[in-house]
N, C-alpha and C positions, 0 to 999 in steps of 0.2 A: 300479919301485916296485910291491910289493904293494898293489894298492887291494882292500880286501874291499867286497861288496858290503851294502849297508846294508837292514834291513829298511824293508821299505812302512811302519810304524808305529813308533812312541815308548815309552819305555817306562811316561810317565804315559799315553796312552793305553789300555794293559794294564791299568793301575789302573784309571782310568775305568773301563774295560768290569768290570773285577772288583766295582767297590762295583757297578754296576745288577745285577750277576751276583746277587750277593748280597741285595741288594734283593729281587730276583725268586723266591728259594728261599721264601721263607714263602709268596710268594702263588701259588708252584707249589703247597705244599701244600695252599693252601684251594680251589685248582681240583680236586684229585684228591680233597678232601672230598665238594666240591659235588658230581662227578659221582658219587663211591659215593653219598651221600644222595639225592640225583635217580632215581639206579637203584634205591636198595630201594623208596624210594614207587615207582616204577611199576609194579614187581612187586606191591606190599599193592593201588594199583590196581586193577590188571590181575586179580588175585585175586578182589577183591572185586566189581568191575564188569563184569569178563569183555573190558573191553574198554580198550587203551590211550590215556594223555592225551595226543594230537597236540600241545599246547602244551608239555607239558613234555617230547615228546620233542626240539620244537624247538629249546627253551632249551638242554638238556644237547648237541644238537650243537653251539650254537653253544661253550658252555662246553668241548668238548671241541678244538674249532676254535682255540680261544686259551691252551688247552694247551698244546697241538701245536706253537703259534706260540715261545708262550713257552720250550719245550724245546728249540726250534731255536736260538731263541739261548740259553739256557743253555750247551749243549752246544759253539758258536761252529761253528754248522753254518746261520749265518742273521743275518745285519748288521743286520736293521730291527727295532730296539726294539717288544720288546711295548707294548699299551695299559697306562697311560696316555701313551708318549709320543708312538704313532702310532694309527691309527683301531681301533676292535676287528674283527678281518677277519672276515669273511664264511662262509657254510659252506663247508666243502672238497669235501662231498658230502652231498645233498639224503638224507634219509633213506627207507629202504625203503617204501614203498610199502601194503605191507601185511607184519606181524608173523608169522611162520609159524614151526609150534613142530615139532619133531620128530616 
């Protein structure tokens, strides 16, 4: 007997993941809003006050952190649903230290 081997998955499961998929594309875009807006204020900042906002560089890592997350499972490069269905994760790395310009 030919037995083929059957996939790890369903193919309502594929769906499932396809509507969160899709769910997820608009609010990819308002992350990649947030952080270009994030980043021009810190530059009119930085401009203006000669010196960066540690808070808002904190925020936009973290906002770029949940990005990241988020594109991982877009892409099905990452099983664990973005926030809202799991914690918003944490930074992936602490930012520089000090700002150094060419």
């Amino acid at each position: 007997m030919n037995e083929q081997a059957q996939p790890p998955f369903t193919r309502s499961q594929v769906v499932t993941r396809l509507l969160i998929t899709i769910l997820f594309l608009p609010i990819n875009g308002i992350v990649n809003a947030t952080i270009v807006l994030t980043t021009l204020f810190q530059y009119v900042y930085l401009l203006i006050t000669m010196q960066h906002s540690e808070p808002l560089r904190v925020f936009a890592n973290k906002v770029i952190a949940y990005g990241y997350h988020v594109w991982r499972f877009i892409s099905l490069n990452d099983n664990r649903r973005p926030f809202p269905f799991t914690e918003l994760p944490g930074e992936m790395e602490s930012p520089e230290a000090e700002v150094k310009f060419p």
